[in-house]
C-alpha positions in Angstrom: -16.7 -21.1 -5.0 -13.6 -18.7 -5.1 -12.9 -18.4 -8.8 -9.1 -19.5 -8.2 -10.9 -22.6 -6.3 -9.7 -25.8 -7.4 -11.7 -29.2 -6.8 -10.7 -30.6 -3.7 -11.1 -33.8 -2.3 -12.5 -34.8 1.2 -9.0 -36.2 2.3 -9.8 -39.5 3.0 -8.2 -42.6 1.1 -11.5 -44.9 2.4 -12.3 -47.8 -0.2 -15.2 -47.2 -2.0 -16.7 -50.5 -1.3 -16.8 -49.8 2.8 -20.2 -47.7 3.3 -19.9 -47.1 6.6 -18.1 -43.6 7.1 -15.9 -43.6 10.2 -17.7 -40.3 11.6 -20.7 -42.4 12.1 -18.8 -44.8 14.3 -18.3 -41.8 16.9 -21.6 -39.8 16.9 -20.4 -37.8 20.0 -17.6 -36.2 17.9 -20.3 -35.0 15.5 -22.2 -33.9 18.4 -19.3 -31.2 19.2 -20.5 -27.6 18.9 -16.8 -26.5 20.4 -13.6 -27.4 20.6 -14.2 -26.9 24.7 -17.0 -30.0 24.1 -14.0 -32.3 21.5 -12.0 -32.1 24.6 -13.9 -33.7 27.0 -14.3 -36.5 24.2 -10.7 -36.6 23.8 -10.1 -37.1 27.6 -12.7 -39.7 28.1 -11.2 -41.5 24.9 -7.3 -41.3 26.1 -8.8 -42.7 29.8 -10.4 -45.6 27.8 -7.7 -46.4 25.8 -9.9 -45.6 22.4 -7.4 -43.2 21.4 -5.1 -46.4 20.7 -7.9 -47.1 18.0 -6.6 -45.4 14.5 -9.8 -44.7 13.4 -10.8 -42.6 16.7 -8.0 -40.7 16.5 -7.9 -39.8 12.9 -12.0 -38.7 13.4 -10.6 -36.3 16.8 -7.7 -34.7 14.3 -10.4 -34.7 11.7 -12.5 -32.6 14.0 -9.6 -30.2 15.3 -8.0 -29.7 11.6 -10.5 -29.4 8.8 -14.2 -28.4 10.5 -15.8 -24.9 9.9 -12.6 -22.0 11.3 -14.8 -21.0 14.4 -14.0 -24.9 15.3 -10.5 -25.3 13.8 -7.6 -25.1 16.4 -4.6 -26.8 14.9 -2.3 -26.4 17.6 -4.8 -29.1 19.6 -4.8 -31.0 16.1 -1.0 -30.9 15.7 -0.5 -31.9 19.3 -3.2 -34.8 18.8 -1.1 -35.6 15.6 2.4 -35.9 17.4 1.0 -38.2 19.8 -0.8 -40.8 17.7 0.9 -44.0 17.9 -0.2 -45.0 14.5 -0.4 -42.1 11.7 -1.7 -43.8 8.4 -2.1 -41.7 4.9 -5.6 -40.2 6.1 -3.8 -39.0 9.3 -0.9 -37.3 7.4 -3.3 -35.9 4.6 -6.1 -34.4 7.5 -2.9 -32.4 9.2 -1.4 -31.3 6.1 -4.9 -29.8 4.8 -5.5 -28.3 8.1 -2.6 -25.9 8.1 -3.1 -25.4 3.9 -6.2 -23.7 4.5 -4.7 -21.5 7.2 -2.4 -18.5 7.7 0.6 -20.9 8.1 0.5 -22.8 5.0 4.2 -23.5 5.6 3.7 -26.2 8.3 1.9 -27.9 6.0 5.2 -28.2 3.5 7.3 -28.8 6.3 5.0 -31.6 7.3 5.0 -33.0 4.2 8.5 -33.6 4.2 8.6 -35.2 7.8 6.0 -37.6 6.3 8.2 -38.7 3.1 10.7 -39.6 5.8 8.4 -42.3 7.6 9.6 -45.6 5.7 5.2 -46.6 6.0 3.4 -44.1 4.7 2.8 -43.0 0.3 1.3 -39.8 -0.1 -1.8 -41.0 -2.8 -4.4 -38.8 -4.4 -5.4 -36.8 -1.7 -2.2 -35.3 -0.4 -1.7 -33.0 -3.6 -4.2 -31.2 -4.1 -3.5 -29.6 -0.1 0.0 -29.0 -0.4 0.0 -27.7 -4.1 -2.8 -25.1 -2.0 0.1 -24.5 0.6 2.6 -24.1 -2.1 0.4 -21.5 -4.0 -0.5 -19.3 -1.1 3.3 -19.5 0.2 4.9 -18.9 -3.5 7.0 -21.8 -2.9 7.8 -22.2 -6.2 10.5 -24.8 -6.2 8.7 -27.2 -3.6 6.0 -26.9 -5.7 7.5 -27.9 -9.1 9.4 -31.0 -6.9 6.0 -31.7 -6.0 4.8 -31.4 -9.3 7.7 -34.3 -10.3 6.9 -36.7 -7.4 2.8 -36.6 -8.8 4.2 -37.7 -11.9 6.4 -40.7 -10.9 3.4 -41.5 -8.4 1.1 -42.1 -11.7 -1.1 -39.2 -10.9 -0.7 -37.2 -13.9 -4.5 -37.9 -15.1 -6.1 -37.2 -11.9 -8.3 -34.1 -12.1 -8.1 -33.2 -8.8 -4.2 -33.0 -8.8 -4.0 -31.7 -12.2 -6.2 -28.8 -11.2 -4.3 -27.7 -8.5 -1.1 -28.0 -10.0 -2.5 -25.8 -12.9 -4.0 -23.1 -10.0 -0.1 -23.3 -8.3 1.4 -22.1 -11.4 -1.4 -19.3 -11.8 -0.9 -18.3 -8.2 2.6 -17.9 -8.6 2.5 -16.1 -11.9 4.1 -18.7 -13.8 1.5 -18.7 -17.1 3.3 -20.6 -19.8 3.7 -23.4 -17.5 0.7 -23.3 -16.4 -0.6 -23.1 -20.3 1.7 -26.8 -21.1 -0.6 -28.5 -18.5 -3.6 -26.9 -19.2 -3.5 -27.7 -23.1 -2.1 -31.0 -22.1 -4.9 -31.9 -19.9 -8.0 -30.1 -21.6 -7.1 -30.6 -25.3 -5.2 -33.5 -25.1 -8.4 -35.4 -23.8 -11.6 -37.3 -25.5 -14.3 -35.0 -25.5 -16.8 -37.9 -25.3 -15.2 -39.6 -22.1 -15.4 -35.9 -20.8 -19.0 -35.7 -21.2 -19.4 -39.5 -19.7 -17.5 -39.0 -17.0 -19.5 -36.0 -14.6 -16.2 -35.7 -12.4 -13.8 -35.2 -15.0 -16.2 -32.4 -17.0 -16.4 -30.6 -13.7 -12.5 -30.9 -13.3 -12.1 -29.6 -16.8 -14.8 -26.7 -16.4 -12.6 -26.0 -13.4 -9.2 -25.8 -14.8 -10.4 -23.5 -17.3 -11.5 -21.5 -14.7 -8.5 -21.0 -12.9 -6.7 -20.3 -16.4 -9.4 -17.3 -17.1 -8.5 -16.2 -13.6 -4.6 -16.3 -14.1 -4.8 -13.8 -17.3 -7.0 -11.3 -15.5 -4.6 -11.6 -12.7 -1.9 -10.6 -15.1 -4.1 -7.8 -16.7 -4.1 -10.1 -20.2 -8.1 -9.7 -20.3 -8.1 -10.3 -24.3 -6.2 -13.8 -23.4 -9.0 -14.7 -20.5 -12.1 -13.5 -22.9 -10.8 -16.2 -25.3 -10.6 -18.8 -23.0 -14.0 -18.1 -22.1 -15.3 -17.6 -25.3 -13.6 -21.4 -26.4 -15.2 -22.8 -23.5 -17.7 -26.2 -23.9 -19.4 -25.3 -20.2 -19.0 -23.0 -17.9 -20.4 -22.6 -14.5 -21.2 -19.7 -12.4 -18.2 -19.4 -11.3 -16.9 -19.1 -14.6 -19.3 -15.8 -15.2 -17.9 -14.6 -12.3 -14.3 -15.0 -12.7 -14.8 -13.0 -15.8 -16.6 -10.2 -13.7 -14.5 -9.5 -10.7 -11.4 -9.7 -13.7 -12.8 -7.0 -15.5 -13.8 -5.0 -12.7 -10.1 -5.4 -10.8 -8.7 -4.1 -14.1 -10.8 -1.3 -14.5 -12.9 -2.8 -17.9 -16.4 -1.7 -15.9 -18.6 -1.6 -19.0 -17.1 -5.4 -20.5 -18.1 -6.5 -17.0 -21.3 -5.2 -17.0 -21.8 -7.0 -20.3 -20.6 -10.0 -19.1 -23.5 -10.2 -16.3 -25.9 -9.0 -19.4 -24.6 -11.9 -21.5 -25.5 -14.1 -18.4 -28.8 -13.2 -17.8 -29.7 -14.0 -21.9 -28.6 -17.3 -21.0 -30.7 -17.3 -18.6 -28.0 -18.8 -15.7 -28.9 -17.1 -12.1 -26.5 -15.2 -10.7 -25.1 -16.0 -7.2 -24.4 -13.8 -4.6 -20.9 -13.7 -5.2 -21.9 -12.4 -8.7 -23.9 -9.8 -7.4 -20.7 -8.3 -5.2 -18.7 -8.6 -8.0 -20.3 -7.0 -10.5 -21.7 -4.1 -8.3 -18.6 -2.0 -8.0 -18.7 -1.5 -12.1 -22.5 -0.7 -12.2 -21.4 1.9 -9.9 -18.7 2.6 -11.6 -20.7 3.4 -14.5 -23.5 4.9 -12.8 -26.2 2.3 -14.0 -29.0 3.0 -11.9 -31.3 0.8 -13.8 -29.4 -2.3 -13.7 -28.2 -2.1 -10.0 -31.6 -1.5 -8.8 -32.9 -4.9 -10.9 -29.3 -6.6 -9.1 -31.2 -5.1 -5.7 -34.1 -6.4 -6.8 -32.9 -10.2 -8.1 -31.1 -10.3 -4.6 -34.5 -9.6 -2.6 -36.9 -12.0 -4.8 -34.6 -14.9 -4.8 -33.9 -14.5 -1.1 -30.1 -13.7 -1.7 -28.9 -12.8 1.9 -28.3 -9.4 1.8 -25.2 -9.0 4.5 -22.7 -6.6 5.6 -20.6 -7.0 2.2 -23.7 -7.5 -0.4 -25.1 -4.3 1.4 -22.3 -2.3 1.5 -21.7 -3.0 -2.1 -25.1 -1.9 -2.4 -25.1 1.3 -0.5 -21.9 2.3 -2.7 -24.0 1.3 -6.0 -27.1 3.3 -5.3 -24.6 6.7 -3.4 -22.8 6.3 -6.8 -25.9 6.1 -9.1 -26.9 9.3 -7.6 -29.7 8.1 -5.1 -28.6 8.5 -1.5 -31.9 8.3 -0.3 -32.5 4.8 -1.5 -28.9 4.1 -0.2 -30.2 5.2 3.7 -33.2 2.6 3.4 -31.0 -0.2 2.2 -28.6 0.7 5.9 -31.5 0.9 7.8 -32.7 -2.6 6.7 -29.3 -4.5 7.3 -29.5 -6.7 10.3 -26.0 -6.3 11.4 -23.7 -3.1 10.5 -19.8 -3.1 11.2 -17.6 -0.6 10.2 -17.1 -1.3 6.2 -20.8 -1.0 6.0 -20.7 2.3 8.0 -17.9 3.6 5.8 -19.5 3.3 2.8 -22.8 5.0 4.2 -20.2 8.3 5.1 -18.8 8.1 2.1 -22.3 8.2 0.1 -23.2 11.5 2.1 -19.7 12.9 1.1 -20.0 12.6 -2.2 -23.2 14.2 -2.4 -21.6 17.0 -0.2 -24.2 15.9 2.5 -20.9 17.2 5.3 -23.7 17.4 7.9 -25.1 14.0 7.5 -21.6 12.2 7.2 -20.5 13.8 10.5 -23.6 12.4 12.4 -23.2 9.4 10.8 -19.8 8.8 11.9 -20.7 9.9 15.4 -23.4 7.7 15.3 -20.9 4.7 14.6 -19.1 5.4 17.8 -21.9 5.5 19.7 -22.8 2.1 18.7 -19.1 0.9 19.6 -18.0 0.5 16.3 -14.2 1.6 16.1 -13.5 3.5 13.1 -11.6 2.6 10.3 -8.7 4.4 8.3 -11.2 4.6 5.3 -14.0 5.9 7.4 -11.4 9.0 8.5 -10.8 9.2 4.5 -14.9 9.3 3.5 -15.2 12.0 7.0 -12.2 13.9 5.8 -13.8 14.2 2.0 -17.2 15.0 3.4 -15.3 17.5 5.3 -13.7 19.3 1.9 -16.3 19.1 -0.4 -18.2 21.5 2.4 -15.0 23.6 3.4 -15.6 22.9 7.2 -11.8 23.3 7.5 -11.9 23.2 11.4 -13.9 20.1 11.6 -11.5 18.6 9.1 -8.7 19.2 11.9 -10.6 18.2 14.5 -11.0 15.0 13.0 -7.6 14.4 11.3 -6.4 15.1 15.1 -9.1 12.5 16.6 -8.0 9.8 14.2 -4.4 10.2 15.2 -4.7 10.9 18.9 -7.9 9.4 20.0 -8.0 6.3 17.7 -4.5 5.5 17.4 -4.4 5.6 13.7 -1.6 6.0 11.1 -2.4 8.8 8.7 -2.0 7.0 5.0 -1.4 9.3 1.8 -5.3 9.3 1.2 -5.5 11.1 4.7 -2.7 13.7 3.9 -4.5 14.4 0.7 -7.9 15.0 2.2 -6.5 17.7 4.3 -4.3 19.4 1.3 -7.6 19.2 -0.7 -9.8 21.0 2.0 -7.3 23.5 2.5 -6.4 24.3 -0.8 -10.2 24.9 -1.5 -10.8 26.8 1.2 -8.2 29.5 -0.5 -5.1 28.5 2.3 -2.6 28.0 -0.2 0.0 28.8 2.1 -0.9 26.9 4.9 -1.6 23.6 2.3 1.9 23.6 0.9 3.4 23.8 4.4 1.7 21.1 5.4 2.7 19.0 2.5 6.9 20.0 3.3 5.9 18.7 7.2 4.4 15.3 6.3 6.5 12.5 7.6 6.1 10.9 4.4 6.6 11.4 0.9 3.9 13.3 -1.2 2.9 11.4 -4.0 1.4 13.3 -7.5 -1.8 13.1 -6.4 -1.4 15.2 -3.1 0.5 17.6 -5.4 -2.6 17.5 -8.2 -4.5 18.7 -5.3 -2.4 21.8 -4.7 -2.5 22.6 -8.4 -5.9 21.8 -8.5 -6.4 24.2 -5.6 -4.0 27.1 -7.1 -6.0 26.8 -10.7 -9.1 27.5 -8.2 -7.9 30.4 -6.9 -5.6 31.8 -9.9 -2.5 31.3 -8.0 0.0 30.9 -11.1 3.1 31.8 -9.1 2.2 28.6 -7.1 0.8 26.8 -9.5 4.4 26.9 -11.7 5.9 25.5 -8.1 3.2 22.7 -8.1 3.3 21.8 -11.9 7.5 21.9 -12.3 7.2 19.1 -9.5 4.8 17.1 -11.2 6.7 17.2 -14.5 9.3 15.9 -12.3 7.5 13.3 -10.5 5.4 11.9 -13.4 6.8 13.3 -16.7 4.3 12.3 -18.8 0.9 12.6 -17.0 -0.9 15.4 -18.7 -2.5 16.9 -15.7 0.1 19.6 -14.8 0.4 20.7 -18.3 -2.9 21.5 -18.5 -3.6 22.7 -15.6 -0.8 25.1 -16.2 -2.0 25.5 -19.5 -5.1 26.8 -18.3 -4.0 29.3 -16.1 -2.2 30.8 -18.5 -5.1 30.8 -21.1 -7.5 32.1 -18.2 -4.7 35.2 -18.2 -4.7 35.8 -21.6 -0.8 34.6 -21.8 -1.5 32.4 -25.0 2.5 32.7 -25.6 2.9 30.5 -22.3 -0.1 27.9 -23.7 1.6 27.4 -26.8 5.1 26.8 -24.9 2.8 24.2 -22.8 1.0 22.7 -26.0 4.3 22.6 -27.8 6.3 21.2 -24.9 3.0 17.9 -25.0 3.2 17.7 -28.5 7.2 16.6 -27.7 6.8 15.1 -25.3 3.8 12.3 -26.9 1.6 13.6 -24.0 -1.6 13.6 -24.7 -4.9 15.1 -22.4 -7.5 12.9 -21.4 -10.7 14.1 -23.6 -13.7 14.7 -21.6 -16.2 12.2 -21.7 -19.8 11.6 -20.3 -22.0 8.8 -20.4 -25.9 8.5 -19.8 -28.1 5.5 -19.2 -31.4 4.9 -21.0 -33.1 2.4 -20.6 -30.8 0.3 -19.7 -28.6 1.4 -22.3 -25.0 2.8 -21.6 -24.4 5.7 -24.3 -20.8 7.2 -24.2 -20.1 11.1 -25.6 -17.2 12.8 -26.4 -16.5 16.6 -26.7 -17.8 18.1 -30.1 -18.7 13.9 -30.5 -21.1 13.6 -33.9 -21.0 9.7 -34.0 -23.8 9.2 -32.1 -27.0 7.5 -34.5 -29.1 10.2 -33.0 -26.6 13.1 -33.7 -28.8 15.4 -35.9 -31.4 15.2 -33.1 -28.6 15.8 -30.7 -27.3 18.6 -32.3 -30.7 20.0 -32.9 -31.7 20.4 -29.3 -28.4 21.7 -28.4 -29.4 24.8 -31.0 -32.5 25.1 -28.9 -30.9 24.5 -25.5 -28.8 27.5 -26.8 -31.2 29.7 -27.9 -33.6 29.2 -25.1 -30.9 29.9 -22.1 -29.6 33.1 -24.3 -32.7 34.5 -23.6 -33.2 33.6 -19.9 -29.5 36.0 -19.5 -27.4 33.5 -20.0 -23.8 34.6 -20.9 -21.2 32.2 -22.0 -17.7 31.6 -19.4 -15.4 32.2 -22.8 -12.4 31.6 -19.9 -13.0 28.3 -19.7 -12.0 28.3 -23.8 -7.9 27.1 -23.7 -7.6 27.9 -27.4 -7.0 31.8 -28.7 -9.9 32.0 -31.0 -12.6 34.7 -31.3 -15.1 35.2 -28.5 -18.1 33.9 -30.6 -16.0 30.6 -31.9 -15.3 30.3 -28.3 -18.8 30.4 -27.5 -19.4 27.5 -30.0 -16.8 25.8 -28.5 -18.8 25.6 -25.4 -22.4 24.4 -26.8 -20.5 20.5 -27.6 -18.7 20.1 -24.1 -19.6 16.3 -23.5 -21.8 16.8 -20.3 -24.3 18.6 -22.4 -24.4 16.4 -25.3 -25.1 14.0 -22.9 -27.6 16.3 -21.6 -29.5 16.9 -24.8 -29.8 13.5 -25.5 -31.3 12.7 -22.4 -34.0 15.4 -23.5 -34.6 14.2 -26.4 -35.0 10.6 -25.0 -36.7 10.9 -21.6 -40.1 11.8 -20.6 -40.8 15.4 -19.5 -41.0 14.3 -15.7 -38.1 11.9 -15.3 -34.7 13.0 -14.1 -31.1 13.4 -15.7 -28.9 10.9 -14.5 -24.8 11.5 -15.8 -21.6 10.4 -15.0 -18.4 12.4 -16.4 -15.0 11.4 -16.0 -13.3 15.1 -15.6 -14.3 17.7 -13.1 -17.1 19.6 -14.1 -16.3 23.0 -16.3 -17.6 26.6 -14.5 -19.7 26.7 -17.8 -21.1 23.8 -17.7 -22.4 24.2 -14.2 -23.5 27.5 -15.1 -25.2 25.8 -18.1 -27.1 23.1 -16.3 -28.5 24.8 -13.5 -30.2 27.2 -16.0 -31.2 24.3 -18.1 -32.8 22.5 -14.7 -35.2 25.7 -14.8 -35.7 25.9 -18.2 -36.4 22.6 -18.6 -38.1 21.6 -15.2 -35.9 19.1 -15.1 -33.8 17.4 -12.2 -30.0 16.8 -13.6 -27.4 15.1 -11.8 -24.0 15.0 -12.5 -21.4 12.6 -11.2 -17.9 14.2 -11.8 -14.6 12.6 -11.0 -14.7 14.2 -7.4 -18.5 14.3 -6.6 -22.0 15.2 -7.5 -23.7 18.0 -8.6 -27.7 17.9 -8.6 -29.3 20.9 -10.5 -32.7 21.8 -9.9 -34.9 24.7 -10.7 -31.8 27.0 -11.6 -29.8 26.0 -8.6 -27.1 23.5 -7.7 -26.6 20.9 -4.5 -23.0 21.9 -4.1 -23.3 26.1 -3.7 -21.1 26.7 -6.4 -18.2 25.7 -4.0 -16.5 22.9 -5.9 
């Protein structure tokens, strides 16, 4: 179930007491595979004369309007439906539910008001719930709240499946505190007991608190939805779930991760739209551990593992760090399309696997599959992070020429980065002034990024004066200023920088790293002491300090942005989060098993330095996911050849 899904009934307005349904007076309709094979039916019925026959006609619209969408053609139902001589409530509530479910949930108003002006026909019980749909997907507003006024003089104002509907309208169309009077009317107002009696009614209320939770995550309120939640008697799966993709589409990865842990202590199974939900934020987080027992779950309780649980898969395990075990899981899919085959480029890009991306794309046309803008984005980044600047053109030129794509902002700013880090400065901020559409910051942070690189301050003042500009008070041109200036010696330009923050309420993102073990997230900060295992910590970073001191190591004091003495800068170095993280992952590994990190900053030139010795040193396999790719370090060396 969707998590905005509201309980729907079948349509029908059949006494209860008749228990013969009217699709098993016409077997031959149920027989239909296609719409092709309902014709013929409908041919030999209108020779016949059975078409005359309301209940034959109301199964053939049936049929045309509401089956599976492979069978659904509602222009055949809507012609069927102008031509019936007799169009009873059933009729009028099987059109109108067709066309809510479709791309033109308009008709389905539209028809609603043709039917209030037949003098014979009284939308009942099951109209609602279909055009309250219509009027959410449409943001008909005003229909919707004339609707909601003609439910109420029609006596419907306790029925569950209207109420539910109405509640998921005003969601849908952002209207909370309207929403919120129903809600509390309908949920608190009511008997608990007669609830817990009555199965249909505790599902309806389960399912109104549902769409509730999902209307506060829509509107980024996740501290209003987790108290829902929290106050709620039962919840189903789909109210896990709801919590999950919420958190995850407002970027609260670990509290969705949580969620699914919470779940599992209650021991309630997740479904397989729980496992795609909650995917993106284990890889988010780079929890190996838990998305290869999700992997796991999926295969033991026969969960069909399909083009979208795959690819989510494939992105889990390329973002965890283990491309390897991201190739077996697209091997084994039965059926790859072209979101599947993205995400397998994109997991050899961000490894820096350039080679491997390139034959997988060429591999994707050679199968037919047409490629997507985002497979030209994953290509273009596999392209930079391995400085093959002419293949980048070659295939920035395909996309455009060949495949009849528009380049979007992501594609401009694949090509800026790959030729700002292959030292063409020039040629990068050219190409930004000839785009045919408007840079955003990010395209320009990739210039600055690229002038930083290669010391380019002249440039880089260009760059960052734009960026003040454009987003005043992001921090990321100040500091990348900033440190240009500090790697000059210019500290009279860093304090103008520093001072000009400190005005200006702008603060820097601190760096941060996180490590899983066991199957426990733990989070560092730089120079962070909070940690229960900080004396420990700070112990093996002494050692870690000592022991690459004597294997020649020789501190990057550059990468220091504060004027202090060289040996406080060299302090300043040992507590950078990635090798906090590091030493704790010493400390609580076994000798043999690998380093697994995620940072949320690009990786400092000491800090690679750092860990490639400590790889040797230690015998140890460490991998580092930084906010532009990875880095794996082994035996004094790292996957990216120092070109990052």
């Amino acid at each position: 179930m969707n998590p905005t899904q509201t309980l729907h009934p079948s349509g029908g307005n059949l006494p209860s007491s008749q228990s013969t349904h009217p699709s098993s007076l016409f077997p031959q309709i149920n027989r239909c595979r296609t719409i092709r094979d309902l014709s013929q039916i409908h041919a030999t019925f209108v020779k016949s004369g059975q078409m005359r026959d309301t209940l034959a006609a109301a199964e053939i619209l049936r049929f045309c309007a509401t089956s599976d969408l492979l069978h659904r053609d509602l222009d055949y139902a809507h012609k069927i439906f102008n031509q019936m001589p007799q169009r009873n409530c059933f009729s009028w509530n099987t059109i109108i539910r067709g066309f809510s479910e479709s791309e033109n949930a308009i008709i389905a108003i539209a028809l609603f008001h043709e039917m209030m002006n037949e003098d014979s026909v009284e939308p009942n019980r099951f109209t609602f719930p279909s055009l309250l749909k219509a009027c959410a997907k449409t943001g008909k507003i005003e229909e919707g709240k004339q609707i909601h006024a003609l439910a109420l003089k029609l006596g419907f104002s306790g029925d569950e499946f209207v109420m539910s509907n109405l509640v998921r309208m005003y969601v849908m169309c952002g209207l909370m505190r309207d929403a919120c009077v129903l809600f509390y009317k309908n949920i608190i107002g009511r008997d608990h007991m007669v609830m817990m009696v009555d199965g249909r009614k505790r599902d309806g209320e389960v399912v109104l608190w549902n769409v509730m939770i999902d209307g506060y995550m829509r509107l980024g309120d996740c501290k209003a939805a987790r108290m829902l939640f929290d106050q709620m008697r039962e919840r189903s799966v789909v109210s896990w779930n709801t919590m999950i993709s919420g958190y995850c589409k407002n970027g609260f990865f670990k509290d969705a991760v949580e969620i699914l842990c919470e779940m599992k202590r209650v021991d309630l199974r997740p479904s397989y739209v729980t496992l795609v939900s909650v995917l993106p934020a284990v890889s988010r987080i780079g929890s190996l551990e838990l998305g290869e027992w999700l992997h796991s779950y999926a295969e033991s309780n026969r969960v069909e593992i399909d083009d979208v649980l795959g690819s989510a898969l494939i992105d889990m395990y390329s973002k965890c760090g283990v491309v390897e075990r991201a190739v077996e899981v697209f091997k084994r899919l039965p059926r790859k399309n072209v979101i599947t085959w993205s995400a397998m480029i994109n997991g050899f890009a961000i490894h820096g696997l350039a080679g491997e991306a390139i034959d997988c794309f060429c591999r994707m046309r050679e199968v037919g599959v047409k490629p997507s803008d985002v497979a030209y984005i994953n290509l273009l980044t596999a392209c930079s992070h391995a400085g093959l600047v002419e293949e980048g053109r070659k295939y920035f030129s395909q996309m455009v020429n060949v495949d009849g794509l528009e380049p979007r902002i992501e594609h401009y700013g694949c090509m800026v980065d790959l030729l700002g880090r292959s030292g063409l400065l020039e040629e990068a901020e050219q190409f930004i002034h000839n785009m045919p559409i408007k840079p955003d910051d990010v395209i320009w942070k990739a210039l600055l990024g690229a002038c930083r690189m290669h010391g380019n301050v002249e440039m880089g003042k260009r760059v960052a004066n734009i960026l003040m500009e454009m987003v005043p008070q992001d921090s990321g041109a100040y500091v990348a200023l900033s440190n240009m200036y500090a790697s000059q010696g210019n500290w009279s330009e860093v304090s103008e920088m520093r001072l000009r923050m400190k005005e200006m309420d702008i603060r820097k993102d601190p760096g941060c790293s996180w490590i899983d073990v066991d199957g426990v997230l733990h989070e560092f900060l730089v120079e962070d002491d909070s940690h229960p295992r900080a004396k420990d910590i700070n112990s093996k970073l002494v050692e870690i300090s000592e022991k690459l001191r004597l294997a020649g190591y020789r501190p990057i004091t550059t990468q220091v942005l504060l004027n202090l003495e060289e040996e406080d800068k060299e302090n300043a170095l040992h507590y950078h989060s990635e090798k906090i993280a590091v030493a704790f992952g010493l400390i609580s590994t076994t000798p043999s098993k690998p380093i697994r990190i995620v940072k949320n900053l690009r990786i400092c030139e000491d800090c690679h330095s750092s860990l490639k010795l400590i790889s040797k040193v230690y015998e140890r396999k460490i991998t580092v996911r930084d906010r532009k790719r990875f880095h794996h370090f082994e035996n004094g060396s790292c996957s990216c050849m120092d070109y990052w």
